[in-house]
C-alpha positions, 0 to 999 in steps of 0.5 A, a space after each residue: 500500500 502506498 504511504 505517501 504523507 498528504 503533506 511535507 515541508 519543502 526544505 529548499 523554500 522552508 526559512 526555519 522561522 517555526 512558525 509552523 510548529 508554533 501553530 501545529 495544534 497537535 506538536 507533529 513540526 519540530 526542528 531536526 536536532 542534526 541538520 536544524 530542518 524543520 520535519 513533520 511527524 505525520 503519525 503525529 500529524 492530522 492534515 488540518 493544514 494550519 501549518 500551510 496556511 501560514 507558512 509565510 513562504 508557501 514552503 509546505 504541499 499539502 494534497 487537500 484544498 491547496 490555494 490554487 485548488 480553491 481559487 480554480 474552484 471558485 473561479 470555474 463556479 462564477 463562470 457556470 453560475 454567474 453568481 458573484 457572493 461565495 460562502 466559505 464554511 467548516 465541514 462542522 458547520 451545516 447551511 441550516 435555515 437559520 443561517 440561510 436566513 441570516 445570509 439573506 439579510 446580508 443580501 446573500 440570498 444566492 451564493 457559491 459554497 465552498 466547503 474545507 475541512 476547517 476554515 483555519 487552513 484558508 490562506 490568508 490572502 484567499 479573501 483578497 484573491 476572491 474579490 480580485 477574480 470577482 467575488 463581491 460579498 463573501 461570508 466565513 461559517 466556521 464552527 464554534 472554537 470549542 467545537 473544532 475538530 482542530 482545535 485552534 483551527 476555528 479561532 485562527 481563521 476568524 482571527 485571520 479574516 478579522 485583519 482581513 477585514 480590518 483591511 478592507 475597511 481602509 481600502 474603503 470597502 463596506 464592512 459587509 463585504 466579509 461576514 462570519 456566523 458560526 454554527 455547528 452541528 447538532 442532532 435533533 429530537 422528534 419528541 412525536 416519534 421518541 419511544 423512550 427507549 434511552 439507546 442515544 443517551 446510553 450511545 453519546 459520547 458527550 452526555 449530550 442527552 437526557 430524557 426530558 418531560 414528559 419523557 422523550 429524549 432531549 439533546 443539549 445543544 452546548 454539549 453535542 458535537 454532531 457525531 451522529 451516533 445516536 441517530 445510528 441507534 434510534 430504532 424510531 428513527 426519531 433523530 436526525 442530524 443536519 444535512 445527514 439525515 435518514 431521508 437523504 442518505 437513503 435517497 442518495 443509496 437509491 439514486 446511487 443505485 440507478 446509476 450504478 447498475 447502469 455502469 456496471 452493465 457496461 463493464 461488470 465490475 463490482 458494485 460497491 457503497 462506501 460510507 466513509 466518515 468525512 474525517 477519514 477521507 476528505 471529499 473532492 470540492 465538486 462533491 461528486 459522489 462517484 469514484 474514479 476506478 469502477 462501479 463505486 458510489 461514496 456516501 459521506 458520514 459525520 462519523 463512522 459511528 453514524 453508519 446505520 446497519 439499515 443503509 448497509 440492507 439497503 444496499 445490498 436490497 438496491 443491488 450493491 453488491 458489498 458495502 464498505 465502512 471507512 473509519 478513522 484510524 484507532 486513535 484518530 477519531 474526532 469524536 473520541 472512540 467513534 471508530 470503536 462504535 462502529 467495529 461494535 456495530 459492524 460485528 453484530 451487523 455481520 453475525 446478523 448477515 451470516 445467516 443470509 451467507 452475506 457477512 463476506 459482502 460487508 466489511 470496515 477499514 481504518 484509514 487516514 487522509 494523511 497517507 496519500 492513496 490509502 483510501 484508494 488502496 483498501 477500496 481496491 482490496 475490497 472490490 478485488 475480494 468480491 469479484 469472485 463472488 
C-alpha cells in the first residue's frame, strides 16, 4: 500500500522561522536536532493544514484544498453560475435555515459554497484573491472554537479574516463585504416519534442527552458535537442530524443505485457503497459522489459511528453488491472512540448477515487522509475480494 504523507515541508523554500510548529495544534513540526530542518511527524500529524496556511513562504504541499485548488474552484463556479457572493464554511458547520436566513439579510440570498475541512487552513490572502477574480460579498461559517475538530483551527481563521477585514475597511470597502456566523452541528429530537427507549443517551459520547418531560429524549445543544451516533441507534428513527439525515442518505443509496447498475452493465465490475466518515477521507470540492476506478458510489458520514446497519440492507436490497465502512484510524477519531462504535456495530451487523451467507459482502477499514492513496488502496482490496463472488 502506498504511504505517501498528504503533506511535507519543502526544505529548499522552508526559512526555519517555526512558525509552523508554533501553530501545529497537535506538536507533529519540530526542528531536526542534526541538520536544524524543520520535519513533520505525520503519525503525529492530522492534515488540518494550519501549518500551510501560514507558512509565510508557501514552503509546505499539502494534497487537500491547496490555494490554487480553491481559487480554480471558485473561479470555474462564477463562470457556470454567474453568481458573484461565495460562502466559505467548516465541514462542522451545516447551511441550516437559520443561517440561510441570516445570509439573506446580508443580501446573500444566492451564493457559491465552498466547503474545507476547517476554515483555519484558508490562506490568508484567499479573501483578497476572491474579490480580485470577482467575488463581491463573501461570508466565513466556521464552527464554534470549542467545537473544532482542530482545535485552534476555528479561532485562527476568524482571527485571520478579522485583519482581513480590518483591511478592507481602509481600502474603503463596506464592512459587509466579509461576514462570519458560526454554527455547528447538532442532532435533533422528534419528541412525536421518541419511544423512550434511552439507546442515544446510553450511545453519546458527550452526555449530550437526557430524557426530558414528559419523557422523550432531549439533546443539549452546548454539549453535542454532531457525531451522529445516536441517530445510528434510534430504532424510531426519531433523530436526525443536519444535512445527514435518514431521508437523504437513503435517497442518495437509491439514486446511487440507478446509476450504478447502469455502469456496471457496461463493464461488470463490482458494485460497491462506501460510507466513509468525512474525517477519514476528505471529499473532492465538486462533491461528486462517484469514484474514479469502477462501479463505486461514496456516501459521506459525520462519523463512522453514524453508519446505520439499515443503509448497509439497503444496499445490498438496491443491488450493491458489498458495502464498505471507512473509519478513522484507532486513535484518530474526532469524536473520541467513534471508530470503536462502529467495529461494535459492524460485528453484530455481520453475525446478523451470516445467516443470509452475506457477512463476506460487508466489511470496515481504518484509514487516514494523511497517507496519500490509502483510501484508494483498501477500496481496491475490497472490490478485488468480491469479484469472485
Amino acid at each position: 500500500m502506498l504511504t505517501q504523507a498528504g503533506v511535507k515541508i519543502r526544505s529548499e523554500y522552508c526559512s526555519k522561522c517555526s512558525v509552523c510548529s508554533s501553530i501545529c495544534p497537535f506538536e507533529a513540526i519540530f526542528a531536526d536536532e542534526k541538520t536544524g530542518e524543520l520535519v513533520i511527524d505525520i503519525e503525529k500529524c492530522r492534515i488540518c493544514g494550519l501549518c500551510f496556511s501560514s507558512c509565510p513562504s508557501s514552503a509546505i504541499d499539502i494534497a487537500y484544498y491547496d490555494r490554487d485548488s480553491l481559487v480554480n474552484y471558485v473561479k470555474e463556479r462564477i463562470r457556470e453560475t454567474g453568481m458573484d457572493k461565495l460562502v466559505v464554511r467548516c465541514q462542522s458547520a451545516p447551511l441550516d435555515d437559520s443561517v440561510k436566513d441570516r445570509l439573506k439579510r446580508h443580501g446573500m440570498g444566492e451564493y457559491i459554497t465552498l466547503r474545507v475541512p476547517c476554515v483555519g487552513r484558508v490562506p490568508p490572502d484567499f479573501a483578497l484573491r476572491m474579490l480580485a477574480i470577482g467575488v463581491r460579498k463573501m461570508a466565513i461559517i466556521p464552527c464554534k472554537g470549542e467545537n473544532c475538530r482542530f482545535e485552534r483551527g476555528s479561532n485562527i481563521g476568524l482571527l485571520r479574516f478579522s485583519l482581513t477585514r480590518n483591511l478592507l475597511g481602509q481600502l474603503g470597502l463596506e464592512e459587509e463585504t466579509l461576514i462570519v456566523i458560526r454554527n455547528l452541528v447538532r442532532a435533533h429530537v422528534d419528541a412525536n416519534r421518541c419511544i423512550e427507549c434511552g439507546n442515544c443517551i446510553y450511545t453519546c459520547p458527550y452526555n449530550a442527552v437526557h430524557f426530558g418531560s414528559p419523557g422523550a429524549a432531549q439533546v443539549d445543544e452546548n454539549a453535542c458535537w454532531g457525531c451522529g451516533a445516536c441517530v445510528a441507534v434510534c430504532p424510531a428513527l426519531a433523530i436526525s442530524l443536519d444535512e445527514f439525515n435518514h431521508r437523504s442518505l437513503q435517497q442518495s443509496i437509491i439514486r446511487y443505485a440507478q446509476i450504478i447498475r447502469e455502469m456496471k452493465q457496461k463493464n461488470c465490475k463490482p458494485a460497491v457503497l462506501v460510507l466513509h466518515c468525512q474525517w477519514a477521507n476528505f471529499p473532492p470540492l465538486n462533491g461528486s459522489g462517484n469514484y474514479s476506478d469502477g462501479n463505486i458510489a461514496l456516501l459521506e458520514l459525520p462519523c463512522s459511528s453514524a453508519f446505520d446497519p439499515m443503509y448497509v440492507i439497503q444496499a445490498l436490497h438496491e443491488g450493491f453488491d458489498g458495502v464498505l465502512i471507512a473509519a478513522c484510524k484507532k486513535g484518530e477519531c474526532r469524536f473520541e472512540e467513534g471508530n470503536e462504535l462502529a467495529e461494535k456495530r459492524m460485528l453484530t451487523l455481520k453475525k446478523l448477515l451470516a445467516q443470509l451467507n452475506l457477512e463476506s459482502r460487508v466489511e470496515l477499514c481504518f484509514i487516514s487522509s494523511k497517507y496519500l492513496g490509502e483510501f484508494d488502496d483498501n477500496v481496491k482490496l475490497f472490490v478485488n475480494r468480491l469479484k469472485p463472488m
